[in-house]
C-alpha positions as CSV (number, residue, x, y, z in Angstrom):
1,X,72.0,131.3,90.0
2,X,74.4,134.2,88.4
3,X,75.1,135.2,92.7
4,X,75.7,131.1,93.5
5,X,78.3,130.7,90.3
6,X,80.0,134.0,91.3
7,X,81.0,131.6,94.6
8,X,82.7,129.2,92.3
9,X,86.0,130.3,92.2
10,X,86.2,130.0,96.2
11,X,84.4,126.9,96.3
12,X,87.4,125.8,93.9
13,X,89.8,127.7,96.2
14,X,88.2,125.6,98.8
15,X,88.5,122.4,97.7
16,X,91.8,122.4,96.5
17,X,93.4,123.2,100.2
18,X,90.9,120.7,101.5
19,X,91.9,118.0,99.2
20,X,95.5,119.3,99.4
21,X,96.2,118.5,103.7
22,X,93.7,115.5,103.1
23,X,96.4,114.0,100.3
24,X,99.5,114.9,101.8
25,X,100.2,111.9,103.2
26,X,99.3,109.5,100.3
27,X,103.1,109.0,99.6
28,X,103.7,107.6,103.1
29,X,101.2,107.0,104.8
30,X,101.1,103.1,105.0
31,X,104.7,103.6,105.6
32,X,104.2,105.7,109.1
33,X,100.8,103.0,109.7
34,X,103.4,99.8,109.5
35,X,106.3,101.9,111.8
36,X,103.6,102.5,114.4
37,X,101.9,98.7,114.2
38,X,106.0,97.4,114.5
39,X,105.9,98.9,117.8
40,X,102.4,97.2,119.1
41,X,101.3,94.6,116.6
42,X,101.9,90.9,118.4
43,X,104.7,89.1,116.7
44,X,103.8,87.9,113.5
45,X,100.7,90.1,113.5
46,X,102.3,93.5,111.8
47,X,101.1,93.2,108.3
48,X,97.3,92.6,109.7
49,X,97.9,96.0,112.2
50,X,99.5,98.0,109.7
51,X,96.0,97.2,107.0
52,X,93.7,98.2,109.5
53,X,94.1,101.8,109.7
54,X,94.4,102.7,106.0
55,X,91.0,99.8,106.0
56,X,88.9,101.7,109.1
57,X,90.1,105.3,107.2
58,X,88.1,104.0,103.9
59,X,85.0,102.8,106.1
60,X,84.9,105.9,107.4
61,X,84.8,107.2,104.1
62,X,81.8,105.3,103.6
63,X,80.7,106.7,107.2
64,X,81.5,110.3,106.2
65,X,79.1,110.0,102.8
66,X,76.4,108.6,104.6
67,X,76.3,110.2,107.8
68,X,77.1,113.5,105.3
69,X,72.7,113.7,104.9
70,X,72.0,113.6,108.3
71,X,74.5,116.6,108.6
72,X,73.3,118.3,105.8
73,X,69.6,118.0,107.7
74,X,71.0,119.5,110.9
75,X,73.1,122.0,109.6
76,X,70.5,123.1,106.3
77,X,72.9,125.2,104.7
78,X,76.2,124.0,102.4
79,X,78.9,126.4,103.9
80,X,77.7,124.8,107.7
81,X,77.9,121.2,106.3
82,X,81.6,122.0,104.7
83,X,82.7,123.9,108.0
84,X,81.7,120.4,109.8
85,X,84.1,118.7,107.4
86,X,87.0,120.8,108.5
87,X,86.8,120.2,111.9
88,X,86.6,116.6,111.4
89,X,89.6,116.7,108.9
90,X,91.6,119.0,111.5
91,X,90.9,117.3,114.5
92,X,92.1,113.8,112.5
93,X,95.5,115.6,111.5
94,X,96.0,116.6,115.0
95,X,95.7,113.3,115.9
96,X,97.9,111.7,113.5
97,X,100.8,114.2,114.2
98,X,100.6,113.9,117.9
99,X,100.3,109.9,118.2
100,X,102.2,108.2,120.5
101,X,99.9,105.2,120.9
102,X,98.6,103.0,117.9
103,X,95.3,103.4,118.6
104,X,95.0,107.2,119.1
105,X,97.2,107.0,114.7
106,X,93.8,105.0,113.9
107,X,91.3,106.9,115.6
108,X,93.2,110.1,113.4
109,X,93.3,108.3,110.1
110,X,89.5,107.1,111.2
111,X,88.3,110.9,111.4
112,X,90.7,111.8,108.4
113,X,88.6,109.5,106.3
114,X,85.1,111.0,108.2
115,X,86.1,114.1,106.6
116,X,87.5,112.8,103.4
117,X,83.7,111.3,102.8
118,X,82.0,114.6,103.7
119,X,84.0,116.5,101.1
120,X,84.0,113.9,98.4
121,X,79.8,114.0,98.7
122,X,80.1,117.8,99.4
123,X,81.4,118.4,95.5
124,X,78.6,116.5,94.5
125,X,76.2,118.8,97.0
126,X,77.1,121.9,95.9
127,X,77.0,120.8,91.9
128,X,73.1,120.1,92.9
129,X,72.1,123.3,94.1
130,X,72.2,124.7,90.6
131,X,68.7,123.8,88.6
132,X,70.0,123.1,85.3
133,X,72.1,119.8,84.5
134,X,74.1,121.7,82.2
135,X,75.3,124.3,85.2
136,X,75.2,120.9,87.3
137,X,77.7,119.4,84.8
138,X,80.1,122.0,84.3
139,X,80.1,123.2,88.5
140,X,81.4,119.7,89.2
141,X,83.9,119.2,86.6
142,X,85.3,122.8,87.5
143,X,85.2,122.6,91.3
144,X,86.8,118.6,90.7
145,X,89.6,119.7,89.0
146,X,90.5,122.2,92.2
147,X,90.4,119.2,94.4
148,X,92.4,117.0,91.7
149,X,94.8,119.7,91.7
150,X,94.9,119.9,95.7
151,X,95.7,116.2,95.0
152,X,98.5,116.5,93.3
153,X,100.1,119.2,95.0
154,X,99.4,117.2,98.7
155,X,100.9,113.8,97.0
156,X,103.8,115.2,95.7
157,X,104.6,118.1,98.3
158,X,103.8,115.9,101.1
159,X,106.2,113.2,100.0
160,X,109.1,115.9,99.6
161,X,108.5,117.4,103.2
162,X,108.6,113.8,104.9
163,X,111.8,113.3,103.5
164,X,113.1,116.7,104.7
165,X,110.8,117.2,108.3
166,X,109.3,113.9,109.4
167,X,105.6,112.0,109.4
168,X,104.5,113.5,112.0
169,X,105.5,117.8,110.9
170,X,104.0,116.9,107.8
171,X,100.2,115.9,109.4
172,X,100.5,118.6,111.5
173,X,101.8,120.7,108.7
174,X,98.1,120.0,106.9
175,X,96.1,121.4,109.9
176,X,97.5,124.6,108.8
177,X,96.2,123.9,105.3
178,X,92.8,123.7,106.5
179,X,92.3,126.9,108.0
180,X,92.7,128.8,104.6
181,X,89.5,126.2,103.6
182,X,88.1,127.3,107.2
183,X,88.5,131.1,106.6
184,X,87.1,130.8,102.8
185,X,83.8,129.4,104.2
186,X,83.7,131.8,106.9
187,X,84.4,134.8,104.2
188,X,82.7,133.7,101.2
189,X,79.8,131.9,102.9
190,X,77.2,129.8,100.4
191,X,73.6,129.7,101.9
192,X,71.7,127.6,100.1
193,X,70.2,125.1,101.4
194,X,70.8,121.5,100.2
195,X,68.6,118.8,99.3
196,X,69.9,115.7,99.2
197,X,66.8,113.6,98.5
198,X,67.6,111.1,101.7
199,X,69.5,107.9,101.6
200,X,66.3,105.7,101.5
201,X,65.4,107.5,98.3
202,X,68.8,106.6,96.5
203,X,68.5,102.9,98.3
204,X,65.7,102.6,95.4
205,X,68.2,102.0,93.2
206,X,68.9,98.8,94.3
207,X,65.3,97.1,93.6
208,X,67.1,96.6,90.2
209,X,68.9,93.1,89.6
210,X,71.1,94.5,86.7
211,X,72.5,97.7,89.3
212,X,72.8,95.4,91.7
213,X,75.2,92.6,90.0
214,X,76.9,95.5,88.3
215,X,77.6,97.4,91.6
216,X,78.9,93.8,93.1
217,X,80.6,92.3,90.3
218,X,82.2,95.1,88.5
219,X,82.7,98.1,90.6
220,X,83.7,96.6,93.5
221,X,86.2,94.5,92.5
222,X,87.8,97.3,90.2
223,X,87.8,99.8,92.9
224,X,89.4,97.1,95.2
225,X,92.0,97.7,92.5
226,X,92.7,101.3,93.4
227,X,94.1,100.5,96.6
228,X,96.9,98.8,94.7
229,X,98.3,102.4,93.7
230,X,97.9,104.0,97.6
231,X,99.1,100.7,99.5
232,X,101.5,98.0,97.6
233,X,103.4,101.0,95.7
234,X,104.5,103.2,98.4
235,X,105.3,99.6,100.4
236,X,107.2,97.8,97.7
237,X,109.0,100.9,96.3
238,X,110.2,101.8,99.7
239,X,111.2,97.9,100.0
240,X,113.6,98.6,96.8
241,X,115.2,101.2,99.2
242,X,113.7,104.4,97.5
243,X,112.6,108.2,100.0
244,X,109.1,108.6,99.8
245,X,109.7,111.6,97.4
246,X,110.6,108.8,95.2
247,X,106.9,107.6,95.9
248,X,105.5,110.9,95.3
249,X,107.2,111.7,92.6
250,X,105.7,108.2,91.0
251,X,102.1,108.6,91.9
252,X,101.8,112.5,91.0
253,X,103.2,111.4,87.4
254,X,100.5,108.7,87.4
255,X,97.8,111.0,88.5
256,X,98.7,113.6,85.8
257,X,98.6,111.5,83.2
258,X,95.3,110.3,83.9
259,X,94.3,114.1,84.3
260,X,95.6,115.5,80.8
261,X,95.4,112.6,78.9
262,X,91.2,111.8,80.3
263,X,89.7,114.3,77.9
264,X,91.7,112.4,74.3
265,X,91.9,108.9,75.7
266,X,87.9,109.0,77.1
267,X,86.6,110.4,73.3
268,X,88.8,107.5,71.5
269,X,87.5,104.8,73.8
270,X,84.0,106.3,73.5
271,X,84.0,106.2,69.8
272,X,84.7,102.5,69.5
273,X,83.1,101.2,72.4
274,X,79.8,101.1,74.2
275,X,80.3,102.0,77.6
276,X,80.2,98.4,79.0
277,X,82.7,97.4,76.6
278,X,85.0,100.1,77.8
279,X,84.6,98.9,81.5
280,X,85.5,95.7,80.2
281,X,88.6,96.5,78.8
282,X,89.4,98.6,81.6
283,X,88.9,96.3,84.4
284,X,90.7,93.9,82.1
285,X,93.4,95.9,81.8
286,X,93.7,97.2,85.4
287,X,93.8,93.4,86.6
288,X,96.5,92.1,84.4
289,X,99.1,95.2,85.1
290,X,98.7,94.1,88.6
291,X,99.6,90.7,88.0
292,X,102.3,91.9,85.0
293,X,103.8,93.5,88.2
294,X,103.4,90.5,90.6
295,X,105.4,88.4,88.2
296,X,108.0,90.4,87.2
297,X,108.7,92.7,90.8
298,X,111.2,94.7,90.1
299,X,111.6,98.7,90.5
300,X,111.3,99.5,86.6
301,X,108.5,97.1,86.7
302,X,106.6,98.9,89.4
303,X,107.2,102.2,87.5
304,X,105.5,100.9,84.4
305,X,103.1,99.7,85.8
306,X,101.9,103.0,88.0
307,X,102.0,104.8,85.2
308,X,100.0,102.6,82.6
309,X,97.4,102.2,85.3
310,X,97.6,106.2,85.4
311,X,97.2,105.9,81.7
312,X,94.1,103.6,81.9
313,X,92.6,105.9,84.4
314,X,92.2,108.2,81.6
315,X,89.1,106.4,80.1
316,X,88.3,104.2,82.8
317,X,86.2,105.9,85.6
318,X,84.2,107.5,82.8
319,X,83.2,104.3,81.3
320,X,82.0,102.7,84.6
321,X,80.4,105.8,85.4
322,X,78.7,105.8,81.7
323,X,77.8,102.0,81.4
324,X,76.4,102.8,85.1
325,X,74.4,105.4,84.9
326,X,72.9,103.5,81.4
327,X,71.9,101.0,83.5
328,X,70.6,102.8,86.0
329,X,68.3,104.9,83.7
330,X,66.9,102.3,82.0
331,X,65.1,101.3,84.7
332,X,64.0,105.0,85.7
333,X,66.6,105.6,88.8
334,X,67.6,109.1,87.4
335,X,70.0,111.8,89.1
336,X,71.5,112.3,92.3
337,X,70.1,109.0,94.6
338,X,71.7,106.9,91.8
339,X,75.3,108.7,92.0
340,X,75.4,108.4,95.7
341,X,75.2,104.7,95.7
342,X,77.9,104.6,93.1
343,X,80.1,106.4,95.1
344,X,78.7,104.4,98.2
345,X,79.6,101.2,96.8
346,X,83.2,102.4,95.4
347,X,84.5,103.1,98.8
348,X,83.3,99.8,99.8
349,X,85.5,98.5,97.2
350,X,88.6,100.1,98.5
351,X,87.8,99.4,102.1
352,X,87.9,95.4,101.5
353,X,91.1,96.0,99.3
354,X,93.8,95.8,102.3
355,X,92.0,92.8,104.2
356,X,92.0,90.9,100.7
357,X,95.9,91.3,100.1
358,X,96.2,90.3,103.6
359,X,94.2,87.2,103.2
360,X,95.7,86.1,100.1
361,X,98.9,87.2,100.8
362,X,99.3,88.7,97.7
363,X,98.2,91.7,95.0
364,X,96.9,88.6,92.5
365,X,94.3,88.6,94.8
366,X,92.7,91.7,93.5
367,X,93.6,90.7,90.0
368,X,91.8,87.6,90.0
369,X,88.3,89.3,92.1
370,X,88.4,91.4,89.0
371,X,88.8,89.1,86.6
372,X,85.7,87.1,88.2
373,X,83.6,89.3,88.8
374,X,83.5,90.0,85.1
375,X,82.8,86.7,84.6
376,X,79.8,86.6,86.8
377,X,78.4,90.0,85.7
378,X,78.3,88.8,82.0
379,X,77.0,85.7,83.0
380,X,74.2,87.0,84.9
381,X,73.3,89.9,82.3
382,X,73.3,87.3,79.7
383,X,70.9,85.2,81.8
384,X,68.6,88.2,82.2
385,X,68.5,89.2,78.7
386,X,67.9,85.8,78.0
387,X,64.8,85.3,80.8
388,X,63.2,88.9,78.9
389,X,63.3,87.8,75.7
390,X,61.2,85.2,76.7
391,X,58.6,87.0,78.7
């Protein structure tokens, strides 16, 4: 194990250029999707084209974690799986940069996401290949915050250079950022072999009602949420007439503070509240700064609000992960196969997010899903409390 954590700080190193070209279009990417759909979508059909990209990337997200075992089983060891990732990731890029037909920009944010999936699980892969949960612990949060920082770096660096160089430089720009992950795999090369445990193993999970109304009811509808940040910012801040540095600038400050304020915020929220409670408050809280913004819509509004939803990240994913996991053990679904259809089911929340706006016509959409889905999971848990005590 002392030879696997010496591989750490390139598995960090790794990470963070992966996550770096894989974020570098956060600031404008909706905003390149909506000038390509202009120039194909039917007439009146432009808001529906320009969702289904940024909606097929995070299926493919969904794709990329699922399909991610039947790599791993193929390829047996992690630096063969992660190599995979890049060439989907690079081959994506490519064809976002070189697009000059709608359909080949979607089939290059559909492979971007592909990738996107295989290195979100692959941080979770190479955690498990260490025996104890304590190293387990501790590899993850290190090698997250690489990829967190990678984030930052491609949200705010990427929305600078489109201002200066273009869309398109800037995609193409993030094919060279891969090849330093490329060359670190290559050089630094980790061996082990990975078991993932298979996907019908995890799908045990789900024999529980209480995961299964928690998975619908509350982490759907909040991770529908998320998209709020990616898609209706960058769109309504670059309808107040703002650069998409502007937009960068905006989301990196949200990000950060949900990075150096997480540690504080997540023990104070702890102390007080169970972990339900605290997914209460923060889908709660999530769902009425979205509809604060809806009514008000105004540039300073839009500000606040990105950055108190950056605040209530702080506590938030921790909690859901917490009340999660709680509910998960109690029923004896222990370890990895539970965390995969967490993550499984959270991209399937941000994958419905863009169709929902366009149904509704409206953010308050995603707002009021949350706000119900609360409802329901209380309801039901109280119900099944209820039937228990009686048995």
């Amino acid at each position: 194990m002392d030879e696997l954590k010496g591989q750490n700080p390139y598995m960090r190193l790794t990470f963070l250029f992966a996550f770096f070209a894989l974020s570098i279009g956060d600031a404008f990417n909706v905003l390149f999707v909506r000038d390509m759909a202009l120039s194909f979508a039917p007439e009146g059909k432009q808001e529906l084209f320009t969702g289904i990209p940024i909606t097929a990337m995070s299926v493919m997200m969904i794709a990329g974690v699922c399909v991610s075992n039947y790599i791993v089983r193929r390829k047996k060891h992690f630096s063969s799986f992660l190599r995979s990732a890049v060439y989907f990731t690079m081959a994506g890029m490519v064809f976002r940069g070189l697009a000059f037909h709608y359909l080949i920009m979607l089939a290059g944010f559909m492979m971007v996401g592909f990738g996107y999936g295989c290195f979100y699980i692959g941080i979770r892969y190479y955690a498990y290949l260490f025996d104890s949960a304590k190293d387990r612990m501790e590899t993850m949060a290190y090698i997250s915050g690489g990829s967190f920082a990678g984030q930052c770096m491609g949200t705010v660096l990427g929305g600078i250079m489109a201002g200066q160089m273009g869309y398109r430089t800037v995609y193409l720009s993030a094919v060279a950022l891969m090849i330093p992950a490329f060359l670190l795999c290559r050089k630094h090369p980790v061996d082990n072999e990975i078991d993932t445990g298979g996907l019908r193993e995890s799908l045990r999970t789900l024999k529980d009602p209480e995961v299964v109304i928690y998975l619908l009811f509350m982490v759907i509808p909040l991770f529908a949420c998320t998209v709020f940040m990616t898609y209706t910012v960058p769109l309504e801040i670059d309808g107040f007439g703002y650069s998409s540095t502007v937009i960068s600038t905006i989301l990196l400050g949200s990000y950060m503070i949900a990075a150096y304020a997480g540690p504080v915020m997540t023990r104070l929220i702890t102390n007080f509240l169970r972990p339900i409670s605290g997914t209460f408050v923060y889908c709660l809280g999530v769902a009425a700064l979205i509809a604060l913004y809806e009514t008000g819509r105004s540039f300073g509004l839009i500000v606040l609000v990105a950055l108190l939803l950056g605040l209530m990240d702080t506590f938030g994913p921790s909690v859901m992960i917490g009340a999660y996991t709680g509910i998960a053990d109690k029923s004896g679904h222990t370890g990895g196969g539970s965390l995969l259809i967490y993550i499984l089911v959270t991209r399937i929340g941000i994958s419905i997010a863009p169709t929902m706006i366009l149904i509704f016509g409206t953010p308050l959409a995603l707002s009021a899903g949350v706000v119900i889905g609360n409802v329901v999971f209380f309801y039901f848990r109280r119900l099944m409390n209820a039937n228990s005590k009686k048995v």
